[in-house]
TORPA-748069 format. One record per residue: chain; x, y, z of N, C-alpha, C in turn. Coordinates in steps of 0.1 Angstrom, whole numbers, plus 2048, in hexadecimal, padded with zeros to 3 digits. Example, Ala and Ser with C-alpha at 12.3 -4.5 7.8 and 13.67 -1.06 7.14 Angstrom:
<torvexs>
<torvex cadena="A" n_xx="884" n_yy="7C7" n_zz="84E" ca_xx="87B" ca_yy="7D3" ca_zz="84E" c_xx="884" c_yy="7DF" c_zz="84E"/>
<torvex cadena="A" n_xx="880" n_yy="7EA" n_zz="847" ca_xx="889" ca_yy="7F5" ca_zz="847" c_xx="881" c_yy="800" c_zz="84F"/>
</torvexs>
This chain:
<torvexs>
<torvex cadena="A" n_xx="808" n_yy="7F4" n_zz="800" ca_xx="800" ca_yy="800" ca_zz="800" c_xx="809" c_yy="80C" c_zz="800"/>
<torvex cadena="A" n_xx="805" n_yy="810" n_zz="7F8" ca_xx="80D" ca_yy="825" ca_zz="7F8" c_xx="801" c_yy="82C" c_zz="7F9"/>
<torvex cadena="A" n_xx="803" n_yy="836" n_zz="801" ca_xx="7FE" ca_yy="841" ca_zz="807" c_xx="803" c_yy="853" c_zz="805"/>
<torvex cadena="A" n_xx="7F9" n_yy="856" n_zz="802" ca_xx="7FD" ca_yy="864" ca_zz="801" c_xx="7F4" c_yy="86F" c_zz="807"/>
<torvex cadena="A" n_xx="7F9" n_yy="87B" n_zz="80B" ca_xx="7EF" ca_yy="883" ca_zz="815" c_xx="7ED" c_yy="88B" c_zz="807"/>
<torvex cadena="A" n_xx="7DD" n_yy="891" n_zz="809" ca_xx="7DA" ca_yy="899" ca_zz="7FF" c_xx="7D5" c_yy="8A6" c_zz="804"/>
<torvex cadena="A" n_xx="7CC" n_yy="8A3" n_zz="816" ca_xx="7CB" ca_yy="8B6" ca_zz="816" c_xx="7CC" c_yy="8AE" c_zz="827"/>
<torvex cadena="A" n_xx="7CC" n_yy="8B7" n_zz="832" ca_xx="7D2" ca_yy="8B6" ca_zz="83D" c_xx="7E0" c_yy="8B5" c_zz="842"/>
<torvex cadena="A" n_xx="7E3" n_yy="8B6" n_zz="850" ca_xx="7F2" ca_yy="8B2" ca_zz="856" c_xx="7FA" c_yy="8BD" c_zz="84E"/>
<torvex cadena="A" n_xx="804" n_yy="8B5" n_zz="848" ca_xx="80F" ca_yy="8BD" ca_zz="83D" c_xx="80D" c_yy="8C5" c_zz="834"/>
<torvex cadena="A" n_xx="804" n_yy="8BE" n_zz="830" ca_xx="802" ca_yy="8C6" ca_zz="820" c_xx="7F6" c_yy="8D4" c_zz="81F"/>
<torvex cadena="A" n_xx="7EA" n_yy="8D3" n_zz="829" ca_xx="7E3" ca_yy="8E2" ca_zz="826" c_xx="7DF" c_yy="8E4" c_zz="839"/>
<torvex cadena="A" n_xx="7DB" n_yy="8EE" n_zz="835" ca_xx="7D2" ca_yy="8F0" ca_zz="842" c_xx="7C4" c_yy="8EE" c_zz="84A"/>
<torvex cadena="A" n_xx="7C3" n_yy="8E2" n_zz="842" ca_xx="7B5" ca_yy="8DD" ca_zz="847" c_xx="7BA" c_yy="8D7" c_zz="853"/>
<torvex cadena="A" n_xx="7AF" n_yy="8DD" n_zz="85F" ca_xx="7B5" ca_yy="8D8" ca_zz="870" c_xx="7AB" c_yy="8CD" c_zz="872"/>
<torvex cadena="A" n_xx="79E" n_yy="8CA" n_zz="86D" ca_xx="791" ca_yy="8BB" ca_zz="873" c_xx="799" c_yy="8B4" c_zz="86A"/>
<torvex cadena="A" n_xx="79A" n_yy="8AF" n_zz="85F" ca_xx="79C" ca_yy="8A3" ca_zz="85A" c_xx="7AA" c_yy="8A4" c_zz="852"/>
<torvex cadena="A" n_xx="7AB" n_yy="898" n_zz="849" ca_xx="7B8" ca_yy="897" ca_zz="842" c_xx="7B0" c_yy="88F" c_zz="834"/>
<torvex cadena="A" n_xx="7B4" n_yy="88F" n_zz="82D" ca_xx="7B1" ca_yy="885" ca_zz="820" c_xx="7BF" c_yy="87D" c_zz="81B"/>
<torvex cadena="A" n_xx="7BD" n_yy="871" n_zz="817" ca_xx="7CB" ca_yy="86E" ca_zz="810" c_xx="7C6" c_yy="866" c_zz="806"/>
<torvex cadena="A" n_xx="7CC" n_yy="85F" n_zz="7FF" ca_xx="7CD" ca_yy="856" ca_zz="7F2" c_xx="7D4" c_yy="84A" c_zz="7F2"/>
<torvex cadena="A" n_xx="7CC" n_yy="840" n_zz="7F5" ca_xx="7D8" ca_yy="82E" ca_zz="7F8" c_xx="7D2" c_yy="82D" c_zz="7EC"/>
<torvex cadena="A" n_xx="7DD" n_yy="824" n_zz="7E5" ca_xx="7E1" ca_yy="818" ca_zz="7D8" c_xx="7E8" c_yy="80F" c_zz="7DF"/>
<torvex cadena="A" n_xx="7DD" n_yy="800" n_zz="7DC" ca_xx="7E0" ca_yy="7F4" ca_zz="7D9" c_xx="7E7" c_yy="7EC" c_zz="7D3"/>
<torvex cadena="A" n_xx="7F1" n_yy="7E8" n_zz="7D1" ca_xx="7F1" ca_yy="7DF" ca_zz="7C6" c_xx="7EC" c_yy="7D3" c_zz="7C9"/>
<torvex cadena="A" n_xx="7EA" n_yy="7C7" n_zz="7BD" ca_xx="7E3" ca_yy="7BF" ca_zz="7BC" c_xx="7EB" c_yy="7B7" c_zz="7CA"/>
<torvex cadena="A" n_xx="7E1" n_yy="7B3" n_zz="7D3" ca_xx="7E8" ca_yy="7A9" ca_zz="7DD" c_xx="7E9" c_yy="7AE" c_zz="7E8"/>
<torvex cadena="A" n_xx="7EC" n_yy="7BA" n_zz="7EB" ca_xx="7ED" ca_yy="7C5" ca_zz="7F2" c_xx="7E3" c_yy="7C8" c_zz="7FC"/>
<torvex cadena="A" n_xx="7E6" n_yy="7D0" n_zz="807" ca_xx="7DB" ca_yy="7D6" ca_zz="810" c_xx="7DE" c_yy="7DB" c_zz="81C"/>
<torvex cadena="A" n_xx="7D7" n_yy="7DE" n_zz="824" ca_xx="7DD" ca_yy="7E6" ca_zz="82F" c_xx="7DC" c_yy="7D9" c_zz="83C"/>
<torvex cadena="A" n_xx="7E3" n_yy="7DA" n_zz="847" ca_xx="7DD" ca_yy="7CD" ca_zz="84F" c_xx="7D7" c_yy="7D0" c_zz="859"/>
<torvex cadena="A" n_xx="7D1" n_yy="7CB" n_zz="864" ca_xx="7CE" ca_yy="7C9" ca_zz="86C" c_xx="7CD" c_yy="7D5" c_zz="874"/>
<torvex cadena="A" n_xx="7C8" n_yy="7E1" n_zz="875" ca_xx="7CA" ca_yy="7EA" ca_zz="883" c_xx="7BF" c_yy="7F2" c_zz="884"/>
<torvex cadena="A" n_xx="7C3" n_yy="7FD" n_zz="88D" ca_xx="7B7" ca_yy="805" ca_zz="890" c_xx="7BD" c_yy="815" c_zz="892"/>
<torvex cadena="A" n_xx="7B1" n_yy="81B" n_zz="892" ca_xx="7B8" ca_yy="829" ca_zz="896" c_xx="7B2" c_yy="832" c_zz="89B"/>
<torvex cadena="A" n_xx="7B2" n_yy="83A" n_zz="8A4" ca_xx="7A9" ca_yy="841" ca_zz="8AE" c_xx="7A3" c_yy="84F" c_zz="8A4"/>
<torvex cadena="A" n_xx="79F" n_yy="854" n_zz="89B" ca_xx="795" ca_yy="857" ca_zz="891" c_xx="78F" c_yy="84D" c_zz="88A"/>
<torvex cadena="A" n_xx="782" n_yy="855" n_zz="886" ca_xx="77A" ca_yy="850" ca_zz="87E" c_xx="780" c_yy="852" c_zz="871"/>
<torvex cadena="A" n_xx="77A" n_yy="84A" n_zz="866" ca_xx="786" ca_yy="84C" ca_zz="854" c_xx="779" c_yy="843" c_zz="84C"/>
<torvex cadena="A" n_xx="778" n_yy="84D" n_zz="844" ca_xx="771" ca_yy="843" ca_zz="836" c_xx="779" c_yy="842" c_zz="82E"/>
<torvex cadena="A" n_xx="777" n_yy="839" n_zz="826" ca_xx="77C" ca_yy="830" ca_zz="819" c_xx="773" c_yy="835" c_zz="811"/>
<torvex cadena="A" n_xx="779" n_yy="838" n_zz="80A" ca_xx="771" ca_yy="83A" ca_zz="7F7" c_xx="779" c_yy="836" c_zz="7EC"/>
<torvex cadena="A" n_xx="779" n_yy="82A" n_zz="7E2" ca_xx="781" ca_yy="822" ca_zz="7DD" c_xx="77C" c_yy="82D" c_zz="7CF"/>
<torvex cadena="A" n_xx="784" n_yy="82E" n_zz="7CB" ca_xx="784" ca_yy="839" ca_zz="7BA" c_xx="789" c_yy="831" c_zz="7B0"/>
<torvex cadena="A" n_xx="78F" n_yy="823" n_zz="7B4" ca_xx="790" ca_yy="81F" ca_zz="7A5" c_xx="79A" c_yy="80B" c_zz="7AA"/>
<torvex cadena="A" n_xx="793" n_yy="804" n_zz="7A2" ca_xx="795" ca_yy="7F9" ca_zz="7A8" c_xx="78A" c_yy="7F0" c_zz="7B1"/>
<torvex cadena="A" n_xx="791" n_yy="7E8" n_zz="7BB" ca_xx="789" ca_yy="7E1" ca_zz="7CA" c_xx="792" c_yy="7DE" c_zz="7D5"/>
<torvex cadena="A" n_xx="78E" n_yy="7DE" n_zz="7DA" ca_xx="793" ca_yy="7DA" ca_zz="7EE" c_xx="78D" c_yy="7D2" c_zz="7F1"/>
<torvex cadena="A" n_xx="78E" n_yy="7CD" n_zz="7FD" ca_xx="784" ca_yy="7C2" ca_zz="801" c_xx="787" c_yy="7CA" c_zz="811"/>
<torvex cadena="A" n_xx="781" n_yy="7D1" n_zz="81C" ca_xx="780" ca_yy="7D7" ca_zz="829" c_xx="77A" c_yy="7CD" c_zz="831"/>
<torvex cadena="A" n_xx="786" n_yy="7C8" n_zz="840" ca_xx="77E" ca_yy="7BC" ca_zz="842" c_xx="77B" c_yy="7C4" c_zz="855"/>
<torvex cadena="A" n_xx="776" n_yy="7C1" n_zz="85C" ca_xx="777" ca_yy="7CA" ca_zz="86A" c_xx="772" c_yy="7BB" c_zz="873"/>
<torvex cadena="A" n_xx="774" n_yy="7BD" n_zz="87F" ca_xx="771" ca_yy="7B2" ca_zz="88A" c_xx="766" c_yy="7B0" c_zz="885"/>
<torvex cadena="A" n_xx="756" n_yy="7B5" n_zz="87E" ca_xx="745" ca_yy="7B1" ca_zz="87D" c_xx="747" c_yy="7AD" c_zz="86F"/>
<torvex cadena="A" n_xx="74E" n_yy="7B2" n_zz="864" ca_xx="748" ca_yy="7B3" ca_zz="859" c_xx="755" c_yy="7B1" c_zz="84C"/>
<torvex cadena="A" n_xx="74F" n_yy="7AF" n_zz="841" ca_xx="75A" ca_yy="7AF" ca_zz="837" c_xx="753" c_yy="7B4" c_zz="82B"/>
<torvex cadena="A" n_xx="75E" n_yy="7BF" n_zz="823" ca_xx="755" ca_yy="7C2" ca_zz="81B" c_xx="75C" c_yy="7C8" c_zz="80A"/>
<torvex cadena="A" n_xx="759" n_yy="7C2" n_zz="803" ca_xx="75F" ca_yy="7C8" ca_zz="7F4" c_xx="75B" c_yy="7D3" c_zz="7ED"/>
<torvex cadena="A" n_xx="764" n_yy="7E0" n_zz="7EC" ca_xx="760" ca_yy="7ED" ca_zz="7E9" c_xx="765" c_yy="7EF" c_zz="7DB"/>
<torvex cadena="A" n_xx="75E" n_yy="7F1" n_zz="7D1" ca_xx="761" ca_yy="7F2" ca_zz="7C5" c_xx="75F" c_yy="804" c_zz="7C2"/>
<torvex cadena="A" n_xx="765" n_yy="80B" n_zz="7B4" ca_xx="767" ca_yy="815" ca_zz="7B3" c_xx="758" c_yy="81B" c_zz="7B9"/>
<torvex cadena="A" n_xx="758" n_yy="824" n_zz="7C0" ca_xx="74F" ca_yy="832" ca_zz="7C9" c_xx="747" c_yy="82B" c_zz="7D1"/>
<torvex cadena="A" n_xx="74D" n_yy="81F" n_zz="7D5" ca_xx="746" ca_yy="818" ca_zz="7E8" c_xx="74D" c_yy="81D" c_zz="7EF"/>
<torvex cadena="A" n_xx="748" n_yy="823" n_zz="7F7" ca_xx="74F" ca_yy="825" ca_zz="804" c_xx="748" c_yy="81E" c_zz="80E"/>
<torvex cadena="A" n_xx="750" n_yy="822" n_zz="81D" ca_xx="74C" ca_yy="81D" ca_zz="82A" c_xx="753" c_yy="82A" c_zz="836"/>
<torvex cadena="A" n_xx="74E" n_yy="823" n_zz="83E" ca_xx="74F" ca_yy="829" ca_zz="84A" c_xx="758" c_yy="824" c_zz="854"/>
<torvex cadena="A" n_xx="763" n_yy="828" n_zz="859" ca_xx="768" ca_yy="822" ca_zz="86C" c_xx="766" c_yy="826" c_zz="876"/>
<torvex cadena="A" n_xx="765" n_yy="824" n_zz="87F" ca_xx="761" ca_yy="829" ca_zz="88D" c_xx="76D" c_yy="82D" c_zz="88F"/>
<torvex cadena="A" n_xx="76E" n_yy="835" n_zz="89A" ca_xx="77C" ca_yy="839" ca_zz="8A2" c_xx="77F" c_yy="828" c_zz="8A9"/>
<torvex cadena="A" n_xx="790" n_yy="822" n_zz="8A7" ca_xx="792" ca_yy="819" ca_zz="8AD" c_xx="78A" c_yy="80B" c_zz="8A8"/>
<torvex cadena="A" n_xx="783" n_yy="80D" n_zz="89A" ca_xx="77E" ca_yy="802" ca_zz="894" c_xx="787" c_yy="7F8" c_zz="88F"/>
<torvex cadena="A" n_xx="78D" n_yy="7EE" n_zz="897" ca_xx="79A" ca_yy="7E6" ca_zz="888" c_xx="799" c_yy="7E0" c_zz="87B"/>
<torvex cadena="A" n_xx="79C" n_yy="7E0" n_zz="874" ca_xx="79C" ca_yy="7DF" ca_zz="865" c_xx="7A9" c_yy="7DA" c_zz="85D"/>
<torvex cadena="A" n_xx="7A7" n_yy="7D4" n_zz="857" ca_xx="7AF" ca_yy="7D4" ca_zz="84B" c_xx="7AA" c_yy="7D2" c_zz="83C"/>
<torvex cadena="A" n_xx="7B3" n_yy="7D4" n_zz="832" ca_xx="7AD" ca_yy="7D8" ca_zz="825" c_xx="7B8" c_yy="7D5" c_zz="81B"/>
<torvex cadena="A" n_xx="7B2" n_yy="7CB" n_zz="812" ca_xx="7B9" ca_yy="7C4" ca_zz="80A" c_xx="7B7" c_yy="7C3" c_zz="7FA"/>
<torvex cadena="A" n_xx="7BC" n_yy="7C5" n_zz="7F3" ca_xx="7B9" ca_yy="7C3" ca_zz="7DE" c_xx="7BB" c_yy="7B6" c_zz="7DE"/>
<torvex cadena="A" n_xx="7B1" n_yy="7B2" n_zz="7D8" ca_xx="7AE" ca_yy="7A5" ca_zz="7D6" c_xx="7AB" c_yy="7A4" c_zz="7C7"/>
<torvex cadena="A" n_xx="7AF" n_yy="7AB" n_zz="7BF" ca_xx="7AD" ca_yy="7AE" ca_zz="7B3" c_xx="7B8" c_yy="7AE" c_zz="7AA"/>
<torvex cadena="A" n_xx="7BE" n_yy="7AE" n_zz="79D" ca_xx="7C6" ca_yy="7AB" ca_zz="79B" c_xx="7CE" c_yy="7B8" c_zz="792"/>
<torvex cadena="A" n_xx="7C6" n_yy="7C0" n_zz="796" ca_xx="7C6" ca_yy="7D2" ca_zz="793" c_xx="7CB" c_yy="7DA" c_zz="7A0"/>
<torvex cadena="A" n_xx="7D0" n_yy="7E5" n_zz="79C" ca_xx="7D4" ca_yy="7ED" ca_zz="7A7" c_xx="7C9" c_yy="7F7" c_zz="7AA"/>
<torvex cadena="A" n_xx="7C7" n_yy="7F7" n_zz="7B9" ca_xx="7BB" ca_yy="7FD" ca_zz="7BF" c_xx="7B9" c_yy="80D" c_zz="7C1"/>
<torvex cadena="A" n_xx="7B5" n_yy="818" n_zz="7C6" ca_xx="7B8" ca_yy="822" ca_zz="7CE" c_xx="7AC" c_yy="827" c_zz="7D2"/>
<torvex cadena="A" n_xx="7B4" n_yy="82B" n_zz="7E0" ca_xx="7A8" ca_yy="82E" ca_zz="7EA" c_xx="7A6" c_yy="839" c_zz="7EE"/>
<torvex cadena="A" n_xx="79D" n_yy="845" n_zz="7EF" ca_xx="7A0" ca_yy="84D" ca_zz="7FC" c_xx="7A0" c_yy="850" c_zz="807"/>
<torvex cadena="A" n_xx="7A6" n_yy="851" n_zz="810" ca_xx="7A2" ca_yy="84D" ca_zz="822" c_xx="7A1" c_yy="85D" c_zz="825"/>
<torvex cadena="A" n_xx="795" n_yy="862" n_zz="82A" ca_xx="78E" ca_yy="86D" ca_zz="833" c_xx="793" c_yy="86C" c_zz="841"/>
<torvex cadena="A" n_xx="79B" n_yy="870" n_zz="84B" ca_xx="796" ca_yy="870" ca_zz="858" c_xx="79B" c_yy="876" c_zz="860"/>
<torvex cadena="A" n_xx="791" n_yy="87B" n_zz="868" ca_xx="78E" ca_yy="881" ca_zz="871" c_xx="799" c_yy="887" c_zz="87E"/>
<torvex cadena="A" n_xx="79E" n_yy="892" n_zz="881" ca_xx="7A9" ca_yy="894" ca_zz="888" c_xx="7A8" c_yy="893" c_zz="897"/>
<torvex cadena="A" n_xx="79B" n_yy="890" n_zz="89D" ca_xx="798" ca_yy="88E" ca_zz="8A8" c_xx="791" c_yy="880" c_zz="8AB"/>
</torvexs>
């Protein structure tokens, strides 16, 4: 997974949230964790498969979802294309 920030933190002055941009490659994904903001996924081109302790789920181009603050997750291309995602969240 590569990641890039697009507005928050470093790069602008937006103080509530951050936006960034993950790419998949085929096989790829993020593992296992959690993080104390809330963060949507919005997949812009490709699939994921988002799996959390309740649920598992395959987000194809403009599915999103939702995390709770502290929800664990991981998120994997299971596809034989490269993915990209945008992750939203929350600075508090």
């Amino acid at each position: 997974m590569s990641a890039m920030r697009l507005q928050g933190g470093e790069v602008s002055d937006c103080e509530n949230f951050w936006v960034g941009l993950s790419t998949f490659l085929p096989g790829g994904g993020a593992e296992w964790g959690s993080s104390p903001t809330s963060k949507v996924y919005v997949v812009v081109e490709g699939a994921v498969t988002v799996k959390t302790e309740t649920e598992e789920v395959e987000l194809e181009a403009l599915d999103s979802c939702y995390l709770a603050p502290d929800e664990a997750r991981s998120v994997v291309n299971n596809r034989h294309r490269p993915a990209t995602m945008l992750v939203i969240s929350s600075n508090t």
